[in-house]
N, C-alpha and C positions, 0 to 999 in steps of 0.2 A: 200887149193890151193897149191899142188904140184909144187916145181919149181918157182914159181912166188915172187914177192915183197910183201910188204905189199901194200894193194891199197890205189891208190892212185883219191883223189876228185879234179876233175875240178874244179866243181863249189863250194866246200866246205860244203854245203847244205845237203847231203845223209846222212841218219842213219845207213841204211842200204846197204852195196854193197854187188852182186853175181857175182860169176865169175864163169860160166856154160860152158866149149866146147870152151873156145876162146871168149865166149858174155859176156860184164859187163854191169848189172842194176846196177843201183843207185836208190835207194827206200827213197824219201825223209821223214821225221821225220812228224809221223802225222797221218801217213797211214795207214788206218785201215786192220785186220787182214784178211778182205777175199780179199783181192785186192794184199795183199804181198801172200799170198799162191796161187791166180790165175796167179800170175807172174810165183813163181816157176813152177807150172803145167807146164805153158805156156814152157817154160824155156828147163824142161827135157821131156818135148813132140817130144823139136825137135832133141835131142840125137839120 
């Protein structure tokens, strides 16, 4: 993350955060690993 802070959690909950283009997930703790990889997908699709 270029430029930016270190993120920062709303809701405290996330394990995971991305910060894609200006978009932030937060990927809560639990998540299985084809659902964090279909985010990314999702994510640099729209790049």
């Amino acid at each position: 993350m270029q430029g930016s802070s270190a993120p920062r959690m709303a809701t405290g909950d996330a394990a995971i955060v991305l910060e894609i283009d200006g978009a932030t997930v937060r990927i809560a703790s639990g998540t299985d690993a084809a659902t964090i990889a279909a985010v990314i997908q999702a994510l640099r699709a729209q790049r």
